[in-house]
Every structure is written in structure tokens, then in C-alpha cells.
C-alpha positions in Angstrom: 0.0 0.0 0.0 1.2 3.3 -1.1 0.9 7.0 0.8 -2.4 8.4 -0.1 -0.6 11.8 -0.4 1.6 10.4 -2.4 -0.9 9.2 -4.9 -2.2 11.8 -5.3 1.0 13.6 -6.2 1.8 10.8 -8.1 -1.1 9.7 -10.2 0.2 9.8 -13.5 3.2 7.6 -13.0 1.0 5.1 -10.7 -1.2 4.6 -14.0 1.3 4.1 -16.1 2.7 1.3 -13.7 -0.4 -0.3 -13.3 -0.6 -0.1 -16.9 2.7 -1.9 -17.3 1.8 -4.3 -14.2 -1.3 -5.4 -16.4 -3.5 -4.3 -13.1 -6.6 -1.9 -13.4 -7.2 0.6 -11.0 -9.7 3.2 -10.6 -7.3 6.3 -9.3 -10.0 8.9 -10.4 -12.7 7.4 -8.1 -10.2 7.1 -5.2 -9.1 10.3 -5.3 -12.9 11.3 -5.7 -13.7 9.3 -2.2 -10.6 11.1 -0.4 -11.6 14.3 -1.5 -14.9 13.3 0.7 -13.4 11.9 3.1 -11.4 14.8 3.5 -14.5 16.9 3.8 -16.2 14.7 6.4 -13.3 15.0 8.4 -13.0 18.6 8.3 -16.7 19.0 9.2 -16.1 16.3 12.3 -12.7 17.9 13.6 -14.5 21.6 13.5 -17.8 19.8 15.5 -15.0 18.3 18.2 -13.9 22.1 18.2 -17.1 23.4 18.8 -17.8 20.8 21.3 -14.3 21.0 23.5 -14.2 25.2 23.1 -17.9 24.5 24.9 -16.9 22.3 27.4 -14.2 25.1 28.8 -16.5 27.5 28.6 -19.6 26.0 30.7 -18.4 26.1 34.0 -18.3 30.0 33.6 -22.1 30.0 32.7 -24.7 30.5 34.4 -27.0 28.3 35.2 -29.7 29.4 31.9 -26.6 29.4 29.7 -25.3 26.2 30.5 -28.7 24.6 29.6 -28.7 26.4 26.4 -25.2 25.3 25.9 -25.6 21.5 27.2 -29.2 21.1 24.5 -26.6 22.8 21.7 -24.0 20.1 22.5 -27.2 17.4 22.2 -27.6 18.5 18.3 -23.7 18.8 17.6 -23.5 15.2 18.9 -25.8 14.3 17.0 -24.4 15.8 13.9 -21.1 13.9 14.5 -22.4 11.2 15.1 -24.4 11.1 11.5 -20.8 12.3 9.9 -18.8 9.5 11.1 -21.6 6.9 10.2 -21.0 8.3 6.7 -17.3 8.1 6.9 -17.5 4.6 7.8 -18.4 2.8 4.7 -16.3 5.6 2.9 -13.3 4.4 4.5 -14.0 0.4 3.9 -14.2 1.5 -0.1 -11.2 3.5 0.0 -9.3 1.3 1.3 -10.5 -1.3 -1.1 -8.9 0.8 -4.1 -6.0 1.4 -1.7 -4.9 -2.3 -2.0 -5.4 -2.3 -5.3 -2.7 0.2 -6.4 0.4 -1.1 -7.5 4.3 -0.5 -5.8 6.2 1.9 -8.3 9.4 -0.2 -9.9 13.2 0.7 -10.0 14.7 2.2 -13.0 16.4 -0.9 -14.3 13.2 -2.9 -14.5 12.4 -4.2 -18.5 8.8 -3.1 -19.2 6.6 -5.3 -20.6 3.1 -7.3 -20.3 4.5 -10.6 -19.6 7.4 -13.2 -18.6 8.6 -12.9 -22.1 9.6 -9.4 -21.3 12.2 -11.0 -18.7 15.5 -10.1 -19.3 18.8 -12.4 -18.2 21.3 -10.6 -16.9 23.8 -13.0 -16.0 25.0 -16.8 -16.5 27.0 -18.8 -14.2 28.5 -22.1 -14.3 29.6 -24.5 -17.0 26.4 -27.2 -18.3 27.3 -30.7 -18.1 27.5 -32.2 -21.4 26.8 -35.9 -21.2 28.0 -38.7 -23.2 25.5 -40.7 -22.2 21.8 -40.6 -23.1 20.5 -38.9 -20.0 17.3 -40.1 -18.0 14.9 -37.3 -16.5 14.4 -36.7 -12.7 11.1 -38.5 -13.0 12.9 -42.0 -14.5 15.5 -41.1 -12.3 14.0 -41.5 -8.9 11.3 -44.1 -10.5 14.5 -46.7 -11.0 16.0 -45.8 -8.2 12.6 -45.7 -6.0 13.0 -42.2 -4.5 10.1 -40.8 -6.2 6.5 -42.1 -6.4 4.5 -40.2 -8.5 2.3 -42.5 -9.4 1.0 -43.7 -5.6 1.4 -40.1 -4.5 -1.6 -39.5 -7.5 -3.6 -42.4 -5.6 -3.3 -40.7 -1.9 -3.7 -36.8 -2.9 -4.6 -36.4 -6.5 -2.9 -34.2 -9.5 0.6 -32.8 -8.4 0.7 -35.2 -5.5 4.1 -37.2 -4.7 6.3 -39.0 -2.6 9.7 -38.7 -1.8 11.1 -42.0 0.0 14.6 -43.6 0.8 17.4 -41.7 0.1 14.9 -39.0 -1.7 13.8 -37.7 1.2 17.6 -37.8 2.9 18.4 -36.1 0.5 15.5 -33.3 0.7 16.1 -33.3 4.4 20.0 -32.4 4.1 19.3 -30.0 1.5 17.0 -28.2 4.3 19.4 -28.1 7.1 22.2 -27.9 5.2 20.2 -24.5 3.8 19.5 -23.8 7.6 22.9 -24.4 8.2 24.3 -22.0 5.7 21.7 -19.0 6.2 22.3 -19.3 10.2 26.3 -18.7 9.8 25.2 -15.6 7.8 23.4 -14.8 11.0 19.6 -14.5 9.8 17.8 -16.1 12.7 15.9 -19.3 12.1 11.7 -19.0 12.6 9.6 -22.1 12.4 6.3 -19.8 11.3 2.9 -21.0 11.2 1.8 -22.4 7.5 -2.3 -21.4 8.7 -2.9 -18.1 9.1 -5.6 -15.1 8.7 -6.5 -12.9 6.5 -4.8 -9.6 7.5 -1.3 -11.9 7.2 -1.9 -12.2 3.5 -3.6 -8.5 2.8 -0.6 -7.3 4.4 2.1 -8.9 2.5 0.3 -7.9 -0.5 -0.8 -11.5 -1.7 -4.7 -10.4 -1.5 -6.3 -9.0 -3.3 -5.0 -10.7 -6.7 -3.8 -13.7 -5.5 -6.8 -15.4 -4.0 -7.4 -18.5 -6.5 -3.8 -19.8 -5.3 -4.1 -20.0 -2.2 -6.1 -22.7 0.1 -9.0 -21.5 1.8 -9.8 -23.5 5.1 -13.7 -22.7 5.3 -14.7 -23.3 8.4 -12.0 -21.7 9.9 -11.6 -19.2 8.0 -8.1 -19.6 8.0 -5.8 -20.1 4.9 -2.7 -22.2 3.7 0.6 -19.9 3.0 2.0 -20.5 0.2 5.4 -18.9 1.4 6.7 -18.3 5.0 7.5 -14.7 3.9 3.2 -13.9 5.0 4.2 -15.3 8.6 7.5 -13.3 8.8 6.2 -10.1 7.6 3.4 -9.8 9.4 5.6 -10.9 12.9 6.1 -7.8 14.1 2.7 -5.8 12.3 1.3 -3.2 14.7 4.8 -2.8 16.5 7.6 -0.3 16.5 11.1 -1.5 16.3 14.3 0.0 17.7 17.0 1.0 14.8 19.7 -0.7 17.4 17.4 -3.8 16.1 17.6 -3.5 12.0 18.6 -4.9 9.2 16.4 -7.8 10.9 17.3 -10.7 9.2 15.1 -14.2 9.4 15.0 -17.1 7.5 11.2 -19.3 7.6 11.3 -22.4 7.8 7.7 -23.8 6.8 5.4 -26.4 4.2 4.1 -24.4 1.4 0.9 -24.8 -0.5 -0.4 -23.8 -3.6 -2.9 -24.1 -5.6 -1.4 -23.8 -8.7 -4.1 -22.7 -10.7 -4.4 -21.9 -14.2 -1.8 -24.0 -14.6 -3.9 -27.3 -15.9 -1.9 -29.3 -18.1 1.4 -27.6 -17.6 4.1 -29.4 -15.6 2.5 -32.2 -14.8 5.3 -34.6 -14.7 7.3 -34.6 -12.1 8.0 -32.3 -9.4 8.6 -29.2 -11.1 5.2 -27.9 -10.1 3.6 -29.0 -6.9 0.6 -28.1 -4.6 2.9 -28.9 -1.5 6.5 -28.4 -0.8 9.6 -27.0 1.8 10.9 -24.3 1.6 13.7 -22.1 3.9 13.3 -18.1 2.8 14.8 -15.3 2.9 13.2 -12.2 4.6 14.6 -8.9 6.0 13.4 -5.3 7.7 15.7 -2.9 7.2 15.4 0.7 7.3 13.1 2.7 4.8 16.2 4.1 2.6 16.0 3.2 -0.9 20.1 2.9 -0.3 19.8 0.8 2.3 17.2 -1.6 1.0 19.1 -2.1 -2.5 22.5 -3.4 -0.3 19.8 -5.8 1.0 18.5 -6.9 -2.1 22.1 -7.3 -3.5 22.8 -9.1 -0.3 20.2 -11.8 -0.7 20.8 -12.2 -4.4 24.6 -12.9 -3.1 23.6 -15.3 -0.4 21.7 -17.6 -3.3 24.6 -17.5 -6.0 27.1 -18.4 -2.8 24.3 -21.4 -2.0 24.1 -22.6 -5.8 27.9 -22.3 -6.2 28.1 -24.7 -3.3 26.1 -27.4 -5.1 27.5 -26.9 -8.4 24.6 -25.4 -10.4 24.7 -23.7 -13.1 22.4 -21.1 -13.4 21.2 -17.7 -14.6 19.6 -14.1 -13.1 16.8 -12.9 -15.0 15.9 -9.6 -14.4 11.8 -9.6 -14.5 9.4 -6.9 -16.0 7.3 -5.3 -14.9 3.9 -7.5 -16.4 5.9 -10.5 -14.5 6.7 -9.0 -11.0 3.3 -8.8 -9.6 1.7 -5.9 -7.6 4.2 -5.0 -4.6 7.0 -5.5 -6.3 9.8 -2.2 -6.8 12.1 -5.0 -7.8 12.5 -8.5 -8.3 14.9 -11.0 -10.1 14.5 -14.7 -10.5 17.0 -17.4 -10.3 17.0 -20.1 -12.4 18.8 -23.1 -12.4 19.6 -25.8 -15.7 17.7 -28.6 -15.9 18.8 -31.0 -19.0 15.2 -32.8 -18.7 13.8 -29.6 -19.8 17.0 -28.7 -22.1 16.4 -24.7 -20.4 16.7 -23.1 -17.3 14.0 -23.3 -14.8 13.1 -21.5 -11.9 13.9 -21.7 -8.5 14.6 -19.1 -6.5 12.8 -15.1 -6.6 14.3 -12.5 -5.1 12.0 -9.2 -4.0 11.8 -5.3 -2.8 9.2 -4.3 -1.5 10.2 -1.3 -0.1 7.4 0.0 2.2 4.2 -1.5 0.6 4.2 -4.2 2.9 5.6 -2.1 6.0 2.4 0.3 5.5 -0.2 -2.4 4.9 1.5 -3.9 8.1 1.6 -1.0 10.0 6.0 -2.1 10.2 7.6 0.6 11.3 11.1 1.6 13.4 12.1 4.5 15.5 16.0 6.3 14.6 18.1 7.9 17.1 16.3 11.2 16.6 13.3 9.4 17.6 11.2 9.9 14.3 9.3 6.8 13.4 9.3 5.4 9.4 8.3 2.5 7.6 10.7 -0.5 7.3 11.6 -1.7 3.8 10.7 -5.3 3.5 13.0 -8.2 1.1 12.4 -11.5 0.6 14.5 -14.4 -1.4 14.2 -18.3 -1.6 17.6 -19.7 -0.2 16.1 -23.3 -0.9 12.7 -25.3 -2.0 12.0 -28.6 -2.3 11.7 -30.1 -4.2 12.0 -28.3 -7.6 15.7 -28.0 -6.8 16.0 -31.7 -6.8 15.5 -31.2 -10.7 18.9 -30.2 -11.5 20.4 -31.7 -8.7 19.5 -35.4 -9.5 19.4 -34.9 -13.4 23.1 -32.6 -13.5 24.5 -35.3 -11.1 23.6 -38.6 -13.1 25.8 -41.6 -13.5 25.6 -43.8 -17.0 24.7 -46.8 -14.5 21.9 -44.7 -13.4 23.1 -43.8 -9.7 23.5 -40.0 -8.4 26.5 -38.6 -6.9 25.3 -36.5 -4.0 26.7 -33.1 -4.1 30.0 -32.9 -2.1 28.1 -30.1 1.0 25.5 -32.5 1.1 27.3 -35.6 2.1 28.4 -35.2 5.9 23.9 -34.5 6.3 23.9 -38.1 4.7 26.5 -39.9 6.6 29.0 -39.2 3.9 27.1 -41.1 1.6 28.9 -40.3 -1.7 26.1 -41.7 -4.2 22.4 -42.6 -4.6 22.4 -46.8 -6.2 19.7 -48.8 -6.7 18.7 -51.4 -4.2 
């Protein structure tokens, strides 16, 4: 959520962006509403006026004057009262329009309506050429019975799997060797809640727009996140923190669930796209300096390419546009890792600003040494999640007898196990 002052100062560019974001807003109504509410609240402030200038004056009356004064109070009570039962519904629909208007972007970011718009603006590591003819991550962990698609179909439907054996050893030292590597950097670890209410999601930006990804527990009323950045930004909503105690740097640990919606026929072999998997993110409140939060950004995008570099990925940074980036978004790259099944790169790790549209829908905000109280700037990065990453892993590190050489950092979380065989 953006400064309604600002908005108004800045309607031209925030139409353009939502323009280029692909999202439609009504910025002439909204501005219409404030302009009322404005009124209404000029009318109520100059009735509390009236009302306190009243209340020092009566005990100098006399006794006919303050009965005059007390009946005049009756109707200017009355008067207020009818104002601010106007204002009420005013400020549930502006509010409404509030959420709806889009984070401005950062200079560098491509514009364009959609992913194809996504620039790469770097390339790492050397891609494996085999001399073998290679088998995909699904035959892969079929042969070597570390993936069951097929039974995880039969227990929980499209998108459903299992990891057993040494897949799941191997998803579990990927996540606390992850846990492991993010903890020396000293980002504190938080086991969040994966159920959580509404406010937790319309504050991180993911309603409205994002509604038909995201599971909706009914009776409850509660949903499914599906990323622990909703739990850690909304930790410390409604509070103040010291600048002694910022950058704040925390890394969720959590399940994730998604829908995947829209996505019907697209990726369904495999693991590449899921309704349910692990993730550890990045997230960090830092001061509400565009300065400060770009060494933040550049700090998680470092922490991922030191993490990939570890397991010997190749991969690329794609720089994503503005139809890609979604609503909150001032900046955002993606990661994307080479997986031969696919013969491309595929993604695996998004890296965000946010700067304050998350603090403000939050109400995230810190006091400096002078004692003036901001908005935080809020970032968020993948470090790991499982288990698209396994993609690359298991395909990149394939044997022509069909084992899997675990990667090197990954051995002492599998008691030094040195392969994956058949058994």
C-alpha cells in the first residue's frame, strides 16, 4: 500500500505502472472518495472544536446558559455522530482501491506485459555435457525408487508425490544444510505458522490478486501460505522496532501450499510444479532508505549464487518486468537453475523489494536515534525449496549406470554417503 498523499502527487506515474503491471485501478474514483473523506473530516474535527471550546467555557455559565449550551452540545453530537456513520463505509471503499494500487518499480526494471519481457542478466556455471543418453528426474527417482508419483496421485490427486529412501535424505540435508548455511550468515531461524488469517496475507500484498492460489480452510476461515514470507512479515505488524534492532534478518522455515491454478496441463510430470513443498526463505526489515534496501536486495541475491555455487549449479539471473513482477513489487529477479530434462533453465529461487508496501499495509515501522518513526523496507528471497531444486540436482549429477552422486556439501547430512544406487 502506497501514501495516499503520495498518490495523489503521483497519479500519472502510478497509472502508467499499473498499466505496465497489467493491473486496473480506478485512481480517479479514489481520489474522488478522499476528496470526501477529507470533507467529512474537516466538518467532524470543526464539530469536536465546537464541542471541546464548549466544554471550557460552561463552567463560567450560568446556570440558563449552560442549559442552552448543554441542549446545543445534544444536536452537535448528534451531527457527529451522523458524519462519522458516513465516513464509515467511505473508509471500507477506499481502502479497497488502496490495496489495489500497485508498488512503483526501480529504473532498471524491463517493461513489458509478460514473462517474455524477462531479461537475463547473468549466466554462471559450465552445463554438463553428457555422453550418455541422460534419464529425466522422474525415471531417475522411478529406477531408483526415491520418487513415487504414481502412488502419490492415488493418496492426494494431481501434483501429488512422494519422496522415500534416500529422496527424502536427500531433501532433508538439503534443508538443514540450507538452515545451516543461512544461520552462519546470521539470519535467525523461525519455524512460522503455515495457517494463518486474512490480515497476514492482505498485508504482505498477496490479496487481493492472489486469492485462487491459495487454500482456503472454510470453516475456519483460515488459509494455507504459500510462502513463509506472510508469517514473517506480518511478525512484528502493529509494532515499532528500535533501529539498534535493524537490518532484521530471518529465514522461515515452513510447508508451502499452492494451488497452482491456471496451470492445468502444464508441468504435470514430475515435481517441477507441486501443490505442497519445503521451503527455507529469505526475509529482511531494514530501514526505509532506498540505499539501504538495495544493499539488501544485492545481499540476498549474493547469499543464493554463494548457495548454488556450493552445489555446483549452473544457473542464470533474470531480471523480470514489470507485467511478471506482480503488484508490490519495486524490484525483483529470479534465479534459475539448468535442468537438462527440460533442455532450459527453470526457476527456483525469486528475489524481491518491496520497499514500504508491505511495511504500511502492516503498519512495520522503526524509531531512529532522533526518535522519528518510518516504515521498514521489507526483502524476501528463496535460499532453498524442495523439491524443484531436486531437478537439477539429481538430473546434472547422473551416472551412465543410473546412480547419483550427491553433491559434495550434502554428504556429511547423509552420513557421507557419496552416491544414490539402486537397491
Amino acid at each position: 500500500m502506497l501514501d495516499i498523499k503520495f498518490i495523489r502527487e503521483n497519479k500519472e506515474l502510478l497509472q502508467t505502472v499499473a498499466g505496465q503491471k497489467n493491473i486496473k485501478v480506478d485512481f480517479e474514483k479514489l481520489i474522488k472518495l478522499d476528496d470526501k473523506r477529507r470533507t467529512l473530516n474537516q466538518k467532524i474535527d470543526e464539530l469536536r472544536t465546537q464541542k471541546n471550546q464548549t466544554s471550557k467555557e460552561i463552567p463560567q455559565m450560568s446556570s440558563k446558559d449552560r442549559e442552552i449550551a448543554l441542549e446545543k452540545m445534544k444536536v452537535v453530537d448528534t451531527e457527529q455522530d451522523k458524519l462519522e456513520e458516513q465516513l464509515k463505509p467511505l473508509l471500507i471503499e477506499i481502502n479497497d482501491l488502496m490495496l489495489q494500487v500497485p508498488m512503483y518499480v526501480h529504473k532498471d526494471t524491463p517493461v513489458a506485459l509478460d514473462e517474455g519481457g524477462n531479461v537475463s542478466i547473468k549466466e554462471v556455471g559450465e552445463i554438463r555435457k553428457f555422453d550418455f543418453t541422460i534419464k529425466d528426474h522422474v525415471q531417475l527417482g522411478k529406477d531408483l525408487d526415491i520418487i513415487d508419483g504414481e502412488r502419490g496421485v492415488k493418496i492426494g490427486g494431481s501434483r501429488a508425490y512422494v519422496l522415500k529412501g534416500d529422496g527424502a535424505r536427500l531433501e532433508q540435508s538439503l534443508l538443514k544444510y540450507a538452515q545451516d548455511f543461512i544461520s552462519r550468515k546470521g539470519y535467525t531461524l523461525m519455524y512460522v505458522p503455515v495457517i494463518v488469517d486474512r490480515f497476514a496475507l492482505e498485508g504482505t500484498g498477496f490479496f487481493p490478486g492472489s486469492e485462487d492460489q491459495i487454500y482456503h480452510l472454510g470453516k475456519d476461515d483460515k488459509y494455507l501460505v504459500g510462502t513463509s514470507e506472510v508469517a514473517l512479515g506480518a511478525y512484528y505488524s502493529n509494532e515499532v522496532l528500535d533501529i539498534k534492532n535493524i537490518p532484521c534478518k530471518m529465514a522461515g522455515i515452513s510447508t508451502c501450499f499452492r494451488r497452482e491454478a491456471g496451470t492445468y496441463g502444464k508441468d504435470t510430470s514430475g515435481v517441477y510444479r507441486v501443490h505442497q513443498f519445503n521451503k527455507v526463505e529469505q526475509f529482511i526489515l531494514c530501514e526505509g532508505s532506498e540505499e539501504k534496501s538495495q544493499a539488501m536486495f544485492d545481499e540476498l541475491a549474493k547469499n543464493v549464487e554463494e548457495f548454488l555455487a556450493s552445489l555446483k549449479l549452473p544457473y542464470r539471473i533474470l531480471n523480470i518486468c514489470t507485467g511478471d513482477m506482480g503488484r508490490g513489487k519495486y524490484q525483483m529477479y529470479d534465479f534459475e537453475c539448468w535442468m537438462p530434462s527440460r533442455k532450459n533453465y527453470g526457476e527456483t529461487h525469486s528475489c524481491s523489494n518491496l520497499h514500504d508496501f508491505q511495511a504500511r499495509r502492516l503498519n512495520l515501522r522503526y524509531k531512529d536515534a532522533d526518535g522519528k518513526i518510518s516504515y521498514c523496507h521489507t526483502l524476501n528471497n528463496t535460499l532453498v525449496a524442495t523439491p524443484r531444486i531436486l531437478i537439477p540436482i539429481l538430473e546434472l549429477n547422473q551416472n551412465e549406470d543410473g546412480s547419483i552422486n550427491i553433491p559434495e556439501v550434502l554428504r556429511p547430512y547423509m552420513d557421507n554417503q557419496e552416491k544414490i544406487v539402486k537397491k
